[in-house]
The first five atom37 places (N, CA, C, CB, O) and aatype in JSON, in Angstrom:
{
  "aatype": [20, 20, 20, 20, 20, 20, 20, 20, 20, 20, 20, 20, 20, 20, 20, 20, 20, 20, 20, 20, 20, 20, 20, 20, 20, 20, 20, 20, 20, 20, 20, 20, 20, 20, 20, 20, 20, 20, 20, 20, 20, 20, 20, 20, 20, 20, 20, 20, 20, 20, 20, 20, 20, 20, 20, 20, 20, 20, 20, 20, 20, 20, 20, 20, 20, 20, 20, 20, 20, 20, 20, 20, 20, 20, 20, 20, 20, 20],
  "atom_mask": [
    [1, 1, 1, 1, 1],
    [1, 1, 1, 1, 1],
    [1, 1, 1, 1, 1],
    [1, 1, 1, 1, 1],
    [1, 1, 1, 1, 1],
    [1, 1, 1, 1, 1],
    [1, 1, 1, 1, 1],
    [1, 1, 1, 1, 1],
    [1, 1, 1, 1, 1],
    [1, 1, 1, 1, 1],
    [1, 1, 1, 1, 1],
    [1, 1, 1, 1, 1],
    [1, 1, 1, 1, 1],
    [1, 1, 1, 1, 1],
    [1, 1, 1, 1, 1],
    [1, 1, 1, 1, 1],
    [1, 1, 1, 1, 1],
    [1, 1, 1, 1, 1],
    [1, 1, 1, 1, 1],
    [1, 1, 1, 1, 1],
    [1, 1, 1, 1, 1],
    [1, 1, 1, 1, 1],
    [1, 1, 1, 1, 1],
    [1, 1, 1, 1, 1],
    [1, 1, 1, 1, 1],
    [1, 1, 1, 1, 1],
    [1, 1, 1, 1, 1],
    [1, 1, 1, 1, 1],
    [1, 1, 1, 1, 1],
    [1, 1, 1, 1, 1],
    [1, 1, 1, 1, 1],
    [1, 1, 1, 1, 1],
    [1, 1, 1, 1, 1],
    [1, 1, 1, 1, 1],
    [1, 1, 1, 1, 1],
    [1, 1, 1, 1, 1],
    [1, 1, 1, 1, 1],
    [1, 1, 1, 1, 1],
    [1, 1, 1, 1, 1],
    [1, 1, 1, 1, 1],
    [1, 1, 1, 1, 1],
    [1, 1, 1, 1, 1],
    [1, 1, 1, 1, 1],
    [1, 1, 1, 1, 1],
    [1, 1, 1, 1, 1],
    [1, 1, 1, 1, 1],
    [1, 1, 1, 1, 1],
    [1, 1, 1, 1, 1],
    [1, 1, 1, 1, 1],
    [1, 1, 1, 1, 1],
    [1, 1, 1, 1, 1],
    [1, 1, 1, 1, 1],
    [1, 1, 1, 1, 1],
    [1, 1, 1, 1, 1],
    [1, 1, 1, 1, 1],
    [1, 1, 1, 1, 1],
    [1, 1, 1, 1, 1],
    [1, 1, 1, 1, 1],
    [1, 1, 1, 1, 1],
    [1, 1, 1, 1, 1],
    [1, 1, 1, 1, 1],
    [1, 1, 1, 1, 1],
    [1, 1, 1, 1, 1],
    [1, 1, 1, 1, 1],
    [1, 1, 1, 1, 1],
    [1, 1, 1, 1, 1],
    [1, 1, 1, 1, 1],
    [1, 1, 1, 1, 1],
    [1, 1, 1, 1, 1],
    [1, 1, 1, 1, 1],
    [1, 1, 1, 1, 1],
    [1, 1, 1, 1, 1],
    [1, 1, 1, 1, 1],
    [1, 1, 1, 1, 1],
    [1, 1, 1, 1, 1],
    [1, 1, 1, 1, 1],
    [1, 1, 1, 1, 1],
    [1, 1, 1, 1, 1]
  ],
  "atom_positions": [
    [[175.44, 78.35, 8.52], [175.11, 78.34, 9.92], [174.5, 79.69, 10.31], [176.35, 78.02, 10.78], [174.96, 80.75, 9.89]],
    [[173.25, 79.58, 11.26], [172.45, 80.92, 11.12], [173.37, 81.56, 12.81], [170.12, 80.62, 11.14], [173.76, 80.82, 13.71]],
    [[173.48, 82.78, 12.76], [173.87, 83.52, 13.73], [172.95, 84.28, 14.49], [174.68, 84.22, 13.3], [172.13, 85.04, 13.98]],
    [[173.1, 84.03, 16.0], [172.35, 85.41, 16.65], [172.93, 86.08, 17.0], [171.59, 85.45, 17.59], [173.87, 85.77, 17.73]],
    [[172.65, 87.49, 16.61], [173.11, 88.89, 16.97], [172.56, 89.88, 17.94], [173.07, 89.51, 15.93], [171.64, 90.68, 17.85]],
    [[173.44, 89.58, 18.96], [172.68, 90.54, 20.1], [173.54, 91.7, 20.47], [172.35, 89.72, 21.56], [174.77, 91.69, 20.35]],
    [[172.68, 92.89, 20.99], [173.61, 94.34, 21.44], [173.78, 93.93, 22.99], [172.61, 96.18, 21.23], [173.11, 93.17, 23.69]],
    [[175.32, 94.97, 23.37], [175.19, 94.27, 24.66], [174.5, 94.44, 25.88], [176.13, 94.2, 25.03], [175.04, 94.36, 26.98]],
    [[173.03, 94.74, 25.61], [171.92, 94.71, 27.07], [171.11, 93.42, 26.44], [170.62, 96.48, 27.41], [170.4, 92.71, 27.16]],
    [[171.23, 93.26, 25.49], [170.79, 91.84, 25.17], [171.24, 91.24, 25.7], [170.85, 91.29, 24.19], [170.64, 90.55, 26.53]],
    [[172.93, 91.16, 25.47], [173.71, 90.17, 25.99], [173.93, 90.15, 27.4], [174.84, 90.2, 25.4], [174.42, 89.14, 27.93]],
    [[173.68, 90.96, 27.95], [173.84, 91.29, 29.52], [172.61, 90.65, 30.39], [173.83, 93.03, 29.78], [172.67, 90.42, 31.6]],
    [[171.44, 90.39, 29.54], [170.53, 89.66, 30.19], [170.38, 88.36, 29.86], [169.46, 90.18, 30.12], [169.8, 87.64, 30.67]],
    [[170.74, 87.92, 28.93], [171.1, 86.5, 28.35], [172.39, 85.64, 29.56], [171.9, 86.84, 26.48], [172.2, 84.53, 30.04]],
    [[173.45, 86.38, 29.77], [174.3, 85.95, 30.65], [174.63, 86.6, 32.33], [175.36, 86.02, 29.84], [175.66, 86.62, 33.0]],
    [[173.3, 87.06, 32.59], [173.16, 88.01, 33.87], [174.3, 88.94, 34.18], [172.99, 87.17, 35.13], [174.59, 88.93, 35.37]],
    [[174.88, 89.59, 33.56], [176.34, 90.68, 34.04], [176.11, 91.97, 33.8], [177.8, 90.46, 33.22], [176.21, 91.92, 32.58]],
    [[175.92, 92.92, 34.01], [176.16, 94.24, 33.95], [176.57, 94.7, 32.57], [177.13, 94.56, 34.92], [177.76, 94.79, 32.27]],
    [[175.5, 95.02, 31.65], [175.88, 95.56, 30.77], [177.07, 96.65, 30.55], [174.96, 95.85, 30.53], [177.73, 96.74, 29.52]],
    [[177.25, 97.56, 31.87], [178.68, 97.86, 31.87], [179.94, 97.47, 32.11], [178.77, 98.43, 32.29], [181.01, 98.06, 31.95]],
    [[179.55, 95.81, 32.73], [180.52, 95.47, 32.68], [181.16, 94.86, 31.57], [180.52, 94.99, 33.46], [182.36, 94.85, 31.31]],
    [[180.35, 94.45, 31.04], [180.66, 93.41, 29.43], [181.42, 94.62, 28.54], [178.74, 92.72, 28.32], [182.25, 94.28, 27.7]],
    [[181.17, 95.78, 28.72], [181.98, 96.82, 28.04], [183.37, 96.96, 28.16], [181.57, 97.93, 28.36], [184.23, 96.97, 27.29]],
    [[183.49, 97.09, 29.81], [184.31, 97.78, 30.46], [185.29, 96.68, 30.41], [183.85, 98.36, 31.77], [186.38, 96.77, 29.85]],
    [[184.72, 95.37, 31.2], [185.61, 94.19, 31.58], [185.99, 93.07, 30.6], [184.98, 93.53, 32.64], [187.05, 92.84, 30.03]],
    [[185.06, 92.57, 30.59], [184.61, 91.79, 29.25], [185.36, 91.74, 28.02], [183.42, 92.29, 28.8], [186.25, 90.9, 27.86]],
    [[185.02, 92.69, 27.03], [184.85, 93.21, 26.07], [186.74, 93.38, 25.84], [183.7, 94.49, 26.23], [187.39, 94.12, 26.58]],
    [[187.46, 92.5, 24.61], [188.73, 92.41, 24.66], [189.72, 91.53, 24.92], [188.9, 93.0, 25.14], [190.68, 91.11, 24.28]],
    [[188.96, 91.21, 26.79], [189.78, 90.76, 26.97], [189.34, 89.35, 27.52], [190.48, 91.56, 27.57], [190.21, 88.61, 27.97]],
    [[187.97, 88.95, 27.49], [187.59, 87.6, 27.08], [186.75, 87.37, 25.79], [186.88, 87.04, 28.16], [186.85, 86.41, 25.02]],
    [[185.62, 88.78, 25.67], [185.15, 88.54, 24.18], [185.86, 89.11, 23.35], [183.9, 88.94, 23.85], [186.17, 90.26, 23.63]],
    [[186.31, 88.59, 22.17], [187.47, 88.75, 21.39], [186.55, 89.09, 20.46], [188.56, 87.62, 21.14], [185.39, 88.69, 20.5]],
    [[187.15, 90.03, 19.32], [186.26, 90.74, 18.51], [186.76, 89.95, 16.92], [186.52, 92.65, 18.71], [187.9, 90.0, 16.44]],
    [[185.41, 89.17, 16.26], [185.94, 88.32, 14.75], [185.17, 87.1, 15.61], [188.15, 88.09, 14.18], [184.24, 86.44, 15.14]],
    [[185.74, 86.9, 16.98], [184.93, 85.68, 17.22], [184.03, 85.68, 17.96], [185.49, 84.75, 17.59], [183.34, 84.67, 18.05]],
    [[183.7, 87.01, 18.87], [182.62, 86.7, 19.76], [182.08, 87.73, 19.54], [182.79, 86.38, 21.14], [181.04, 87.64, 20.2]],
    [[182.07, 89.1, 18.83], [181.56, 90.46, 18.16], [182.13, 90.56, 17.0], [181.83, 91.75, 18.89], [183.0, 89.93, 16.4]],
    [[181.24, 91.83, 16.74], [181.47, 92.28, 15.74], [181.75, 93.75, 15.46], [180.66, 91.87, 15.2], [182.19, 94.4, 16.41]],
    [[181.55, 94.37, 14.29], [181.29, 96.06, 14.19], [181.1, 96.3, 12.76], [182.63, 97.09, 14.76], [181.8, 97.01, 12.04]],
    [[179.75, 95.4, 12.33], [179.15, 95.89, 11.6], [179.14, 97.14, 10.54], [178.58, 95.86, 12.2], [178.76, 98.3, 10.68]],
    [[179.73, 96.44, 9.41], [179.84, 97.5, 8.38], [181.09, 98.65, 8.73], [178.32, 98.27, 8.29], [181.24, 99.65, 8.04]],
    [[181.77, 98.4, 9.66], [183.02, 98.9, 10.31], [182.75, 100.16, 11.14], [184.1, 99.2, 9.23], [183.6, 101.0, 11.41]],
    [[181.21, 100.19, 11.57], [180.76, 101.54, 12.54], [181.5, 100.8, 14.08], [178.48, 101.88, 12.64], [182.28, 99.9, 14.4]],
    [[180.49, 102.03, 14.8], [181.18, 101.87, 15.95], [180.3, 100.98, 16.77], [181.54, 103.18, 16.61], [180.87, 100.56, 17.78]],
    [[179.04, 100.56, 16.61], [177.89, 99.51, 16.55], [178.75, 98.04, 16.98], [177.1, 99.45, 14.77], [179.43, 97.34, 16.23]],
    [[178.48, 97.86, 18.41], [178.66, 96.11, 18.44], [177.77, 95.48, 18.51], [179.31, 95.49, 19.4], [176.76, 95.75, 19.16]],
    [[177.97, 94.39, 17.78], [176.98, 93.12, 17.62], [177.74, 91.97, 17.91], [176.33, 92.93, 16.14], [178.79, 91.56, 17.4]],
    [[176.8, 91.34, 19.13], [177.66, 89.99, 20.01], [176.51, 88.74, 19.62], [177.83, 90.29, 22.26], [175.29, 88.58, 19.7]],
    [[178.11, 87.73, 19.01], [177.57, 86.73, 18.51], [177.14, 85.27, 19.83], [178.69, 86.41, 17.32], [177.88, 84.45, 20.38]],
    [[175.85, 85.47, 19.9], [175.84, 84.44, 20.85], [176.42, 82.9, 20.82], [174.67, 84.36, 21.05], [176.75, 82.41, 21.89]],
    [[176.5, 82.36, 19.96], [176.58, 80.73, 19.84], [177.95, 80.94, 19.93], [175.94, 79.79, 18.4], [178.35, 80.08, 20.71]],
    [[178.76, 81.53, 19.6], [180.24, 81.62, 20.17], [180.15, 82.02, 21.6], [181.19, 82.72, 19.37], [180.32, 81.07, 22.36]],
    [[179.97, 82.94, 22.05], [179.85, 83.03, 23.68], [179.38, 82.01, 24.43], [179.02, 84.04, 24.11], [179.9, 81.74, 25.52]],
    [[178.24, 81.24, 23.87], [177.33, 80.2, 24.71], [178.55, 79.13, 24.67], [175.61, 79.61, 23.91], [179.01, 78.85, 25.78]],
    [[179.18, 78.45, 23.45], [180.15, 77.79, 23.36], [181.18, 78.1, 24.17], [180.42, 77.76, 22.3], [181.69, 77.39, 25.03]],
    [[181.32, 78.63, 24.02], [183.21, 79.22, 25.19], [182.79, 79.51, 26.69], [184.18, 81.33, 24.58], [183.67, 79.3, 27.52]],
    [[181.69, 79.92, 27.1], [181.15, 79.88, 28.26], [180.64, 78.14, 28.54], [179.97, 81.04, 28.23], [179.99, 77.98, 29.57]],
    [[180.82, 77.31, 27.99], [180.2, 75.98, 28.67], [181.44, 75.04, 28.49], [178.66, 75.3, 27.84], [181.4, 73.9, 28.95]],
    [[182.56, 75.51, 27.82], [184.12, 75.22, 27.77], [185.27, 75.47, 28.78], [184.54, 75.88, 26.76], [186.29, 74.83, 29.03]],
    [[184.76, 76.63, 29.29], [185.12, 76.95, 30.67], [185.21, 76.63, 31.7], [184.83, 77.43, 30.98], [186.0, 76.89, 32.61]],
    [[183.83, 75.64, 31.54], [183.72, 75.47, 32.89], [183.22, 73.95, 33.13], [182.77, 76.58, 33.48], [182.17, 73.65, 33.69]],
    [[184.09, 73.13, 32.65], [183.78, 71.56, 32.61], [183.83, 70.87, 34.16], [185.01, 70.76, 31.57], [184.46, 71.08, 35.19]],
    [[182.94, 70.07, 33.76], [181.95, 69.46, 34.92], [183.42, 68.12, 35.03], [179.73, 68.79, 34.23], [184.03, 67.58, 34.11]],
    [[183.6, 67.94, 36.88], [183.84, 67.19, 37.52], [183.95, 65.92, 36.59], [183.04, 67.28, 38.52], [182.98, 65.88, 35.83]],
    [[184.74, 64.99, 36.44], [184.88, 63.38, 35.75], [183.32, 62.92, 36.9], [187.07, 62.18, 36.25], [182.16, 62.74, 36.53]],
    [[183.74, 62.88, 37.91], [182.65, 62.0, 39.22], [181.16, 63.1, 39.24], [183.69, 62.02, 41.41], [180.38, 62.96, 40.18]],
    [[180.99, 63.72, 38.6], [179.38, 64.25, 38.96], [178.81, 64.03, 37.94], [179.03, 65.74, 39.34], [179.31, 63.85, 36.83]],
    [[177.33, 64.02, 38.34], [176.44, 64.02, 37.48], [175.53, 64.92, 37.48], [175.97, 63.08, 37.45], [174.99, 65.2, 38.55]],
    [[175.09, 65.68, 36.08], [174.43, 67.04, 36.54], [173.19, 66.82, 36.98], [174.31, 68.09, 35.51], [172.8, 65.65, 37.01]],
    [[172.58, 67.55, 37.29], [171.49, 68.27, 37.9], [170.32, 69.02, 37.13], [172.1, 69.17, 38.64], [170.72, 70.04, 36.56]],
    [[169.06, 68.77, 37.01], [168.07, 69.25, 36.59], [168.12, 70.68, 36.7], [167.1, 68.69, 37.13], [167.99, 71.37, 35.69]],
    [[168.31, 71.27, 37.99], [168.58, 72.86, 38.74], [169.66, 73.28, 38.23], [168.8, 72.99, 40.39], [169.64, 74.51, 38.24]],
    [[170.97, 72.71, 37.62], [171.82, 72.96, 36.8], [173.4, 73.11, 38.24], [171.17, 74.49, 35.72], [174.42, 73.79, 38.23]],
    [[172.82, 72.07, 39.3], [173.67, 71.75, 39.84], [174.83, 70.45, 39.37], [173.04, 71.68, 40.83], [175.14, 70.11, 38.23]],
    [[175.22, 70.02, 40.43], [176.23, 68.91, 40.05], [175.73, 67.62, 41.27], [178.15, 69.6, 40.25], [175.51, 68.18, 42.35]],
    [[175.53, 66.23, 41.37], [175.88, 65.64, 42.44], [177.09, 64.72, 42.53], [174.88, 65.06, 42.77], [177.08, 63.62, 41.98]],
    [[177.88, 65.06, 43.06], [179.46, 64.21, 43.28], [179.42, 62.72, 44.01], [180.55, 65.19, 44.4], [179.19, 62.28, 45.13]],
    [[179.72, 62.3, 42.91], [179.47, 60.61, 43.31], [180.7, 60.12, 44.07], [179.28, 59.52, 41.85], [180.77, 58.96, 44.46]]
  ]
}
């Protein structure tokens, strides 16, 4: 399975947040390090694995039984 490896201003524009925050906030204590980073060759270098983040970010946040999504990436509640 191929991996993307992004630093986190990559990742900060991929998921719109504050690259300081993904450090500060983030980082630990929702991205867990083995499954959602890394540290490469054991430096101090993080590398954030997207397809785990994209996964756990769309797990989070499950859509209504009664809606149906939205083109705009809304919901309409039937």
């Amino acid at each position: 399975m191929k991996q993307t490896y992004l630093t986190t201003d990559e990742l900060a524009g991929l998921i719109k947040y504050d690259a300081r925050t993904i450090r500060e906030r983030l980082k630990d204590s929702v991205l867990l390090e083995g499954r959602h980073y890394i540290r490469p060759f054991g430096g101090r270098k993080i590398l954030y694995i997207w397809e785990s983040i994209e996964t756990d970010m769309a797990s989070a946040s499950p859509l209504p039984e009664a809606a149906i999504p939205m083109a705009n990436g809304g919901v309409c509640n039937v």
